[in-house]
C-alpha positions as CSV (number, residue, x, y, z in Angstrom):
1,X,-19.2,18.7,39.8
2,X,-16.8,21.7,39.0
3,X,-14.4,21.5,35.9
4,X,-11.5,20.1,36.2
5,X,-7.9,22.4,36.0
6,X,-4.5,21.1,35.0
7,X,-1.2,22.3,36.7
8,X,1.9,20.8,35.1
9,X,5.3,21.5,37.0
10,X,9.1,20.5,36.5
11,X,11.1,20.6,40.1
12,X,13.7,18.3,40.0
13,X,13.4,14.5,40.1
14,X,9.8,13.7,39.7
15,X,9.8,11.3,42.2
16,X,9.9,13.9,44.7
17,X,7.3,16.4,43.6
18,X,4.6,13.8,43.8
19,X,3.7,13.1,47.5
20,X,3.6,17.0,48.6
21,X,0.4,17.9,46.4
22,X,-1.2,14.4,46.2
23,X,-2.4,14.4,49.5
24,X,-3.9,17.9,49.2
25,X,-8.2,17.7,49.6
26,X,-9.0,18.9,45.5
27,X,-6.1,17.3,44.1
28,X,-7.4,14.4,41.9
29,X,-4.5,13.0,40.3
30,X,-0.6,13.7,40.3
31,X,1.2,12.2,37.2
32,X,4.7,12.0,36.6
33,X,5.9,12.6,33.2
34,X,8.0,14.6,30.7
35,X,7.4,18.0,28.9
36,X,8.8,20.6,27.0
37,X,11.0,18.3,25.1
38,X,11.6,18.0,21.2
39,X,11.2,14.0,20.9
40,X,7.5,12.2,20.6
41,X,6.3,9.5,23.6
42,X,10.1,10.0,25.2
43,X,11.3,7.4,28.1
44,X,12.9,7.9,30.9
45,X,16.4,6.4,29.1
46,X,16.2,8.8,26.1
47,X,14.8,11.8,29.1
48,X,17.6,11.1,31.7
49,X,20.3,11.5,28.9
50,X,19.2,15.1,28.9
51,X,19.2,15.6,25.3
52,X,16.1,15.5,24.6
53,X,14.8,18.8,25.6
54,X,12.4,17.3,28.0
55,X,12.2,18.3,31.8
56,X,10.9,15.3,34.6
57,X,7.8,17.1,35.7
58,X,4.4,16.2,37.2
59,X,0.6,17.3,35.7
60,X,-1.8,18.1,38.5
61,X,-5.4,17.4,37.6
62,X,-7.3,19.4,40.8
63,X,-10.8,21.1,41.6
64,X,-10.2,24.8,41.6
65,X,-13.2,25.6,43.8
66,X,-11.9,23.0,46.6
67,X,-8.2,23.9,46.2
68,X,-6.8,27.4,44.1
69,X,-3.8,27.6,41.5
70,X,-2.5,30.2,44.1
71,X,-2.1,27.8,46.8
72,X,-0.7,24.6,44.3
73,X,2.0,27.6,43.4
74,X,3.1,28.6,46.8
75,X,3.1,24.6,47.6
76,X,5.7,24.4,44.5
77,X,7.8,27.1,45.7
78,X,8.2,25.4,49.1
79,X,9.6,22.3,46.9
80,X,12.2,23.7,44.8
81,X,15.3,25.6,45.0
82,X,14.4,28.2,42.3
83,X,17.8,29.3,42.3
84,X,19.7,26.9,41.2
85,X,19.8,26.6,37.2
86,X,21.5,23.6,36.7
87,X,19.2,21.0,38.3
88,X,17.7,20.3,41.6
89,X,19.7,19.4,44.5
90,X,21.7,15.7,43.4
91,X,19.6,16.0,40.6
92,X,22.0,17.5,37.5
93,X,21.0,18.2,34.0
94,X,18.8,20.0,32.1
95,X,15.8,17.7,32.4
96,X,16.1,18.3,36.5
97,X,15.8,22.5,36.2
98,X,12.9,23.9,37.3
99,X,9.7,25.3,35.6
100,X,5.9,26.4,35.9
101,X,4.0,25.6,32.6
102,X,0.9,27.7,32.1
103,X,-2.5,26.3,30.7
104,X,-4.2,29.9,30.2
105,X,-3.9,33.4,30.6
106,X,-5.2,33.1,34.4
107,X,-1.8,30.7,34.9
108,X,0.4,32.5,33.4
109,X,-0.8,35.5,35.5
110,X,-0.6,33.9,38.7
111,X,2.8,32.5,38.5
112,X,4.3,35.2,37.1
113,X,2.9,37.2,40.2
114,X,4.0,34.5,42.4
115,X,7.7,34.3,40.6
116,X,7.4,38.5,41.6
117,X,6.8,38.1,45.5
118,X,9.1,35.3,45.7
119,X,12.4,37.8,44.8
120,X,10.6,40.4,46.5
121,X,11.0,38.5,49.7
122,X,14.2,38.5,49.8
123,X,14.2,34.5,51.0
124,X,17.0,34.0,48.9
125,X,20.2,35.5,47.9
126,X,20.4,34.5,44.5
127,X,18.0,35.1,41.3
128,X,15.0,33.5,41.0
129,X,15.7,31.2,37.4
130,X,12.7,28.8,37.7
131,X,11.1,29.4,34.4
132,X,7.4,30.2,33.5
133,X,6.3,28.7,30.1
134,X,3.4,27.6,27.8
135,X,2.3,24.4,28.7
136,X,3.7,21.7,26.1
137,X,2.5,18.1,25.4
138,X,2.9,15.7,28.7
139,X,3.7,12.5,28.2
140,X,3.4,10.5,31.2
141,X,6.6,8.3,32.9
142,X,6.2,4.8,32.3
143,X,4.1,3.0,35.0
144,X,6.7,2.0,37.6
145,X,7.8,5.9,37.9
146,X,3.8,6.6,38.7
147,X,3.0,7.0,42.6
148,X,6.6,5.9,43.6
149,X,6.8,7.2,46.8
150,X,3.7,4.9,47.5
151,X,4.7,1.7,45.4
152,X,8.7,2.0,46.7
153,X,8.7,3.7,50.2
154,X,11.9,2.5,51.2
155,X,13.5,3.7,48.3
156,X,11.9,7.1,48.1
157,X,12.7,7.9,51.7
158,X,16.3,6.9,51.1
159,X,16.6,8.9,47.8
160,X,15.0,12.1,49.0
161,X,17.3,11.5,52.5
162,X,20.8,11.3,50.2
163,X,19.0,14.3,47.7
164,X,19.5,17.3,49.9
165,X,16.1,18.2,49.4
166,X,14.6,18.0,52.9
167,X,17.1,20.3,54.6
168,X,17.2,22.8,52.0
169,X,13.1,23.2,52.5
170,X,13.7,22.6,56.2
171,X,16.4,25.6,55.8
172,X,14.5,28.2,53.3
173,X,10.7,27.5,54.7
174,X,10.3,26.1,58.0
């Protein structure tokens, strides 16, 4: 068994960002949490307040030789508008910007490149403001947040419907 790599990302409502990489063959977990924040063991109250320095984000736990950082990054582009530094799509508030947190040199290297070819594409008409920063501590969303696309289908489907989300990705990357 190969060692296991962590890929923590902030994209909006965290909700969202958990079904597109947890059905991915190498993927072993996708949690939802909160990092990058000033307050210890933060909820979701004190984190949706946006004062807390936190962003809603997910920690990948995958198998790099059955799925590369490379591909989790260009999956995470295709979620996010990385334009848009305010929030994500209905989402407002600092805790809903976007961000790539780096566990190692390797990560940081990767993204940054990644961040590169994105605004050399020319795919969108605006900077690219999706941050690329040190991994910080995660603290994971209290349980009912955890696999909600899975636990609250109906729900999900309707929030990411009224989000915007679907047609901006439909717009930018089909």
């Amino acid at each position: 068994m190969s060692q296991l790599k962590r890929a923590t990302f902030a994209g909006g409502c965290f909700w969202c960002m958990v079904k597109p990489f947890d059905q991915w063959d190498g993927v072993h977990s996708v949690v939802s949490g909160y990092t990058g924040g000033h307050v210890d063991q933060p909820t979701y109250e004190q984190v949706k307040q946006g004062t807390t320095g936190h962003y809603e984000a997910i920690e990948i736990t995958y198998d790099p030789n059955k799925m590369a950082y490379e591909t989790i990054l260009e999956l995470y582009w295709q979620q996010v508008d990385p334009t848009d530094p305010d929030g994500q799509f209905h989402d407002r508030g600092p805790q809903y910007r976007t961000a790539i947190f780096y566990h190692d040199d390797e990560q940081k290297q990767l993204a940054e490149h990644s961040k590169q070819q994105l605004e050399a594409s020319g795919k969108f008409n605006a900077p690219i403001v999706t941050e690329i920063l040190p991994a910080a501590t995660f603290y994971p969303a209290e349980e009912y947040h955890q696999d909600f696309y899975r636990k609250n289908p109906n729900e999900y489907k309707e929030d990411r419907k009224k989000s915007g989300r679907d047609e901006f990705i439909d717009q930018h990357w089909s």
